[in-house]
N, C-alpha and C positions, 0 to 999 in steps of 0.2 A: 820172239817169244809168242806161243800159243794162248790162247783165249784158256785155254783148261789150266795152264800153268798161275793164271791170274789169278781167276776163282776155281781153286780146288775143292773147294766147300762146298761149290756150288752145283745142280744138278745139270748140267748141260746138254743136247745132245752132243751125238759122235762127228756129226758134220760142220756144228757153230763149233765145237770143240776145238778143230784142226785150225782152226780162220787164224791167219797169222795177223799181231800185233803191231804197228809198229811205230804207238806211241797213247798216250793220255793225255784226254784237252775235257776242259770246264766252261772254255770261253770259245764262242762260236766264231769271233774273228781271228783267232788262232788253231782254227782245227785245220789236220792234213790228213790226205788220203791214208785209211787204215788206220785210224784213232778210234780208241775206243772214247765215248763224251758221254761222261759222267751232266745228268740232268740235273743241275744243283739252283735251288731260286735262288733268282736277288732282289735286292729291296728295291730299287730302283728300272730296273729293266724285263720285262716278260720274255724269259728263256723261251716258251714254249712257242715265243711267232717266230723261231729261228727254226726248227728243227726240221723242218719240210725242205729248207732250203741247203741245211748241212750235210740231208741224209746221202746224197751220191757218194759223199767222203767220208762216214762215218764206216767202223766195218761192225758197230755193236754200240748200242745206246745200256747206261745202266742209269734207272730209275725207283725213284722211291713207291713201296708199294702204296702206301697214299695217292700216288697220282695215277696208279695203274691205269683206269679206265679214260682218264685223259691223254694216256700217252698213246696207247692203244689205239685211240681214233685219230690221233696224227702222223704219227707213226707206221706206211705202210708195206717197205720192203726189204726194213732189217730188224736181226731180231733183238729182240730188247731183256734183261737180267734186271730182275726185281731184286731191291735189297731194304729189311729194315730201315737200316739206318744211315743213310746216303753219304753223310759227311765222311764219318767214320771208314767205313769205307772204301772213301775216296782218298782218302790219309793215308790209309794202309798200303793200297794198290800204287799208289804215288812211289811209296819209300820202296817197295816191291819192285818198282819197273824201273826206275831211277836208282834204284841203290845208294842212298846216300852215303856213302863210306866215305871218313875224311883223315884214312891213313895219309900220312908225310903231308896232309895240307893242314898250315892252322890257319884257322876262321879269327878274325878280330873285330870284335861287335865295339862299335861305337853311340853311344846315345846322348840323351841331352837335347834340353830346348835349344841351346845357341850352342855354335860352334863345333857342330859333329861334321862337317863338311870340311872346315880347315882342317881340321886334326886328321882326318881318315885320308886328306892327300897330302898330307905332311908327313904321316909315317909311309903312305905309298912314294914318293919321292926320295925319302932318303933309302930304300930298300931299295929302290932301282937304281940310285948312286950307288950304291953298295953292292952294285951286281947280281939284284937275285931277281926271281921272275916272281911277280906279283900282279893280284888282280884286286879293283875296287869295284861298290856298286853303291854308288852317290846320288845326291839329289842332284847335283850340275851333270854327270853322265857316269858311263859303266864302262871300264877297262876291263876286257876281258882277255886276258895275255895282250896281243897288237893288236885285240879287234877295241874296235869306240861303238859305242851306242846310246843314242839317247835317251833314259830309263823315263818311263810311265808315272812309276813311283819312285820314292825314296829307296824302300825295300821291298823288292819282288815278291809275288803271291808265292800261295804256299807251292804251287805246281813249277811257274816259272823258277823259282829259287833251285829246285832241286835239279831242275835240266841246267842251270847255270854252274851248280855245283859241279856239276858232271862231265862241264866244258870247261869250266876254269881247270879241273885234274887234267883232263887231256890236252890240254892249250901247258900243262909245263909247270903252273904254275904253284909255288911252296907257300906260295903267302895268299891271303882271302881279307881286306877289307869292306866292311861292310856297316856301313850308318843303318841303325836301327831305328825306327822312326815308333812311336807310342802305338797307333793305329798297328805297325807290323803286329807287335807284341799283345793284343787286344785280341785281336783275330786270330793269331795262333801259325802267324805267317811261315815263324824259323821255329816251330814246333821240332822239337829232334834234332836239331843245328846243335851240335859240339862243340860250343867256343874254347878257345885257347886262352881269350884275353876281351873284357868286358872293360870297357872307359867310360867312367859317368864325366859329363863337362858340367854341366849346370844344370839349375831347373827353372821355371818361373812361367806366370802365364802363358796359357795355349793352348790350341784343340779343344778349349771348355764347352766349345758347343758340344762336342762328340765324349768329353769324359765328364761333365758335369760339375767337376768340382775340382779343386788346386786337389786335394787328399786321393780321391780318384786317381788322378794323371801321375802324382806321385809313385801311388800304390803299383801302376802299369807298369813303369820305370822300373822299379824298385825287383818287378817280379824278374825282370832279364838276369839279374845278381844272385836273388834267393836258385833261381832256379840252375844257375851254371856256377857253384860255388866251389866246385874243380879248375877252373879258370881263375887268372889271375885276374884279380878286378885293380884299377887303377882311376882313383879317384880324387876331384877336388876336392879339397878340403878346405877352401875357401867360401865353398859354399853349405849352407844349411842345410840341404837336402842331401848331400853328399857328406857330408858329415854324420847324418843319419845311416846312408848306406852304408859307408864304411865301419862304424861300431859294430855293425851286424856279421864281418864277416872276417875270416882268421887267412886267408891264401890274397894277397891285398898290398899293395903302393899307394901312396898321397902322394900329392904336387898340390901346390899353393905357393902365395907371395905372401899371404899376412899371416899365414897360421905354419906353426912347425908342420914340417911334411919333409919327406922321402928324398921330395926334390922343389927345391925351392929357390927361385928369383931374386937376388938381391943387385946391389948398385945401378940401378936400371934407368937408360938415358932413353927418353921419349925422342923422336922425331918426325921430319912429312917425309923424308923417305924411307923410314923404317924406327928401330929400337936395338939397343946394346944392352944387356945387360949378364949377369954373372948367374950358372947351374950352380947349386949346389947340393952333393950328393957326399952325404956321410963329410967325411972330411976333408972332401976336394973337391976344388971349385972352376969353374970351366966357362971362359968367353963365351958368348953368344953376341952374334951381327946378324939382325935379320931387315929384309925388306918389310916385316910386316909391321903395319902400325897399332898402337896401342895395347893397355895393358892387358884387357882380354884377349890378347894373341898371344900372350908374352904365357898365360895360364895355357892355349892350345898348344903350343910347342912345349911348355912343361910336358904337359899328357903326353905330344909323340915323342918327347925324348924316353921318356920312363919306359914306353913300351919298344923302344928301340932297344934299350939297354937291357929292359927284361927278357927279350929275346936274343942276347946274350951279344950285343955289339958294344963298341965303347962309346962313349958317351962326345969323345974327340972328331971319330968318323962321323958323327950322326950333327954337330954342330959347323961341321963342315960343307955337311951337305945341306944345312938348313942354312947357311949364306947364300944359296941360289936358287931358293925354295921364292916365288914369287907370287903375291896376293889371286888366293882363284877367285875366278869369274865372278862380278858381281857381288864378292865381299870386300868391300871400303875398296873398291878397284875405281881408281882413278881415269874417268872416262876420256877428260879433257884435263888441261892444267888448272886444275884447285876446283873443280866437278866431280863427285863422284856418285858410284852407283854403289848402294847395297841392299838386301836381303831381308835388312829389318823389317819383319811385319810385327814384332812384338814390342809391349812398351818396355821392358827390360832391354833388349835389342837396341830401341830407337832413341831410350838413355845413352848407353852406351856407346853406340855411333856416335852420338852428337857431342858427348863428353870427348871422348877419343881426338878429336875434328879439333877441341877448344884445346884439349891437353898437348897438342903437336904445332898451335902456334896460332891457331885462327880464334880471330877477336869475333868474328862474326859468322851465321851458320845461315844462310837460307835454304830453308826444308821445303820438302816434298815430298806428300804421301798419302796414301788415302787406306782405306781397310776390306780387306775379301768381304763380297756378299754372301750370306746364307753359311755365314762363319759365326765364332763367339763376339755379338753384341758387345759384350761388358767391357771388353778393351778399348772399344770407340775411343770413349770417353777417356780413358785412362793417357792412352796415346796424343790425345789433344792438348792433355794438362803438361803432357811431358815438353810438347814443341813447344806449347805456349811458354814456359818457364826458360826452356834453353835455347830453345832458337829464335832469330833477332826476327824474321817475317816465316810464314809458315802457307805454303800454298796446298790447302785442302782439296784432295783429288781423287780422282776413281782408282779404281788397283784392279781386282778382280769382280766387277760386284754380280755377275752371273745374275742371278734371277731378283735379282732385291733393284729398287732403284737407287742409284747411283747418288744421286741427289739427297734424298736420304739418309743414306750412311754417312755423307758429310754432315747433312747436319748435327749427325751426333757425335761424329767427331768434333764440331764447332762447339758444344757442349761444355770440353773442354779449356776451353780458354777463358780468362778472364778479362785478358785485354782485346783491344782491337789489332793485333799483331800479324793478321790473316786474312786471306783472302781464298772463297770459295770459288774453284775451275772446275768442273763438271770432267770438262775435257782433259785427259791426261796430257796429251802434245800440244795442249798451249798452256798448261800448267805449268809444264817444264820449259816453253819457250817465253813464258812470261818471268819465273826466275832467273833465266839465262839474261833477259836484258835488266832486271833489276840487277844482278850482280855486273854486270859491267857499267850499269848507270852508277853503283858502289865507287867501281874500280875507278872512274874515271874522274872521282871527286876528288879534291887536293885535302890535304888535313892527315893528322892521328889515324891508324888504321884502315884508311881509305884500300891499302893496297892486302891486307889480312884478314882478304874474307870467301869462302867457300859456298859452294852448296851441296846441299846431301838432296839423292833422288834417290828416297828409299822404300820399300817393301816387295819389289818384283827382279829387284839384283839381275841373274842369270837368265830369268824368264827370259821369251821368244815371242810370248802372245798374251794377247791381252783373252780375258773368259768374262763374254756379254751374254747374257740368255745362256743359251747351249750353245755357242758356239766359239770354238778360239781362234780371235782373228790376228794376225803377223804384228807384232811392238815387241821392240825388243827399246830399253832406255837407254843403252850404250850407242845403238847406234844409233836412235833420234838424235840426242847431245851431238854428237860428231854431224851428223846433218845439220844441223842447227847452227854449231859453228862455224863449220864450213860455206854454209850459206852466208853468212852474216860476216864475215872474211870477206866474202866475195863481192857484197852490196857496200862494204867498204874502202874498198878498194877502188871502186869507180866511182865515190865523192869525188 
């Protein structure tokens, strides 16, 4: 594509005119030879100390005329396109060079504080049991036809989305999931995204640093549904907020366990290697055997069944294929025997985990967790009350604490508690190797429940790296644990 083809509006000459295109970047560690780099600020980073250094590869800078005169003197051997209104824009030219057309693909947005990860490779699974070509793009990684990659974010910016769109068509692919993250929808990330099928899971504390308020984060949610109301929305209606949604809109499914709905859970047998329990839709009822635990799984397989069936498969095939559907990465994933990792950084989340843990058999929980730096405050505390209350010892730890001191936020975690049921470890790896040996000093006592006790190591699930300062250094929790016990396997053994 020609530079004249992009901006037709615009006055160019005959010679930048001809300059072939052969691609749009925003972000200077993604730009390639012959990108046109859209000059866009950001709040955190000074674009302009980059652009001395991008310009051999740039084939045309477009800038806001507000900065004219500073681009001008950094800018000295390509030519540069003034434009009012930058963002704008950059929106347009996007959809323009990308083409986002999403004939024969449907897109299926997922959202929700908890459990849009389970859900969005729960219907990715049973669709590829079911033979078709499908693509995801999750917070644990991005399927794109056979390619794997490990996403940035939850939901790709607004530029990267639309080159993915444009590779998941040409990679094969009929089917598009996609976790919608609050932040996508804020920023205006899937702006022009087509959904076929919108899933609300839940809602509850989150991101308050960045939306300020439960009503807020709501409202951000809420607009993914107002705005795609051509789509079939499939919603909890177990939950409050989702209950709210769903009144609002007439093209619409429910799934719930307590409340009548669409499709709904009933005779349902808890256990530690999964749950059984009974679909039902209309007037027929359908086994389910799954490896997942607890009952808020039992509502995420609701969701991917409905939108399995709303996409017109039987509810037989899709129950079939969710018998070999196995706990992802980092959610209630079983690192060692009766150890697990998960995800929860919320206190709804870290209820629920520890509920889940007692509901499957274990008399006793010893926790692990601590809360992201330079995140929403207000949950410290909240999180604290919850371990204190349901789990038997609670070791108070670092998670992500980036620029805040680490020390710090446990204390406000410690806040929390009323009893003495805890203990503050600054340090994540011996925080977890200090529960590892209280739970075997547990195990090794004789008596009542001596041998019915777990530990939860929760809020960085799937994470790879821990984030100190600015920088992310290599911790992954699954495989410290397995370190850990293997180590201590081993110093046992030469008793």
């Amino acid at each position: 594509m020609k530079l004249r083809d992009i901006f037709p509006d615009l006055d160019i000459d005959a010679e930048n005119g001809r300059n072939i295109i052969r691609g749009i970047s925003d972000d200077s560690r993604l730009v390639n030879k012959g990108d046109v780099f859209f000059v866009i600020k950001r709040r955190n980073f000074d674009i302009f100390s980059v652009l001395r250094d991008i310009e051999p590869k740039v084939s045309v800078f477009v800038g806001d005329y507000s900065c004219k005169r500073k681009l001008q003197s950094i800018i000295r051997h390509k030519p540069i396109i003034f434009v009012d209104n930058i963002k704008r824009k950059f929106y347009k030219t996007v959809n323009l060079f990308y083409s986002p057309s999403q004939d024969a693909l449907e897109i299926i947005a997922v959202t929700g504080t908890n459990g849009k990860t389970t859900i969005a490779f729960c219907i990715y699974h049973i669709l590829k049991e079911l033979g078709r070509k499908v693509s995801l793009l999750g917070t644990v990684k991005y399927f794109i036809g056979e390619k794997i990659k490990r996403p940035r974010h939850t939901t790709p910016d607004f530029l990267s989305l639309r080159k993915i769109i444009r590779e998941v068509k040409n990679q094969g692919s009929a089917f598009l999931i996609m976790e919608v993250s609050s932040h996508a929808i804020s920023q205006g990330r899937i702006k022009g995204i087509r959904f076929s099928h919108c899933i609300f899971t839940n809602l509850s504390r989150e991101h308050l640093d960045y939306h300020k308020s439960i009503k807020n984060y709501f409202n951000v949610k809420n607009r993914l549904f107002l705005d795609n109301k051509d789509a079939l929305s499939i919603i909890n209606v177990d939950d409050n907020y989702g209950k709210k949604i769903f009144s609002q809109l007439t093209k619409r499914l429910s799934y719930g366990i307590n409340t009548k709905a669409d499709f709904r859970a009933k005779n349902i047998t808890l256990g530690r290697k999964g749950c059984q329990f009974d679909v039902v839709v209309g007037k027929k009822s359908f086994p389910i055997a799954t490896k997942l635990c607890g009952r808020f799984n039992i509502l995420n397989i609701l969701g991917a069944i409905a939108t399995i069936y709303s996409l017109g498969f039987s509810v037989s095939k899709a129950a079939y294929a969710i018998s070999k559907f196995y706990p992802v990465e980092g959610r209630l994933e079983q690192a060692e025997k009766d150890i697990f990792v998960d995800y929860a950084h919320t206190p709804d989340a870290l209820e629920n985990t520890i509920k889940v843990l007692k509901s499957i058999g274990y008399e006793r929980v010893i926790c692990v967790f601590g809360c992201g730096g330079n995140r929403d405050k207000g949950k410290r505390r909240l999180m604290g009350k919850i371990a204190s209350h349901l789990a038997d010892f609670t070791f108070i730890t670092s998670d992500n604490p980036r620029n805040e001191d680490p020390g710090f936020i446990c204390s406000q975690i410690k806040g929390g508690f009323k009893d003495e049921n805890y203990s503050i470890v600054v340090n994540r790896k011996k925080a977890i190797a200090d529960a590892i040996k209280l739970f075997f000093d547990y195990k090794s006592r004789k008596g009542p429940g001596s041998k019915k006790i777990c530990v939860l190591v929760a809020g960085k699930g799937h994470e790879n790296y821990q984030i100190i300062k600015n920088s992310k250094r290599p911790f992954k929790d699954s495989k410290l644990i397995r370190h850990l016990i293997r180590d201590l396997s081993l110093a046992r053994n030469r008793v």
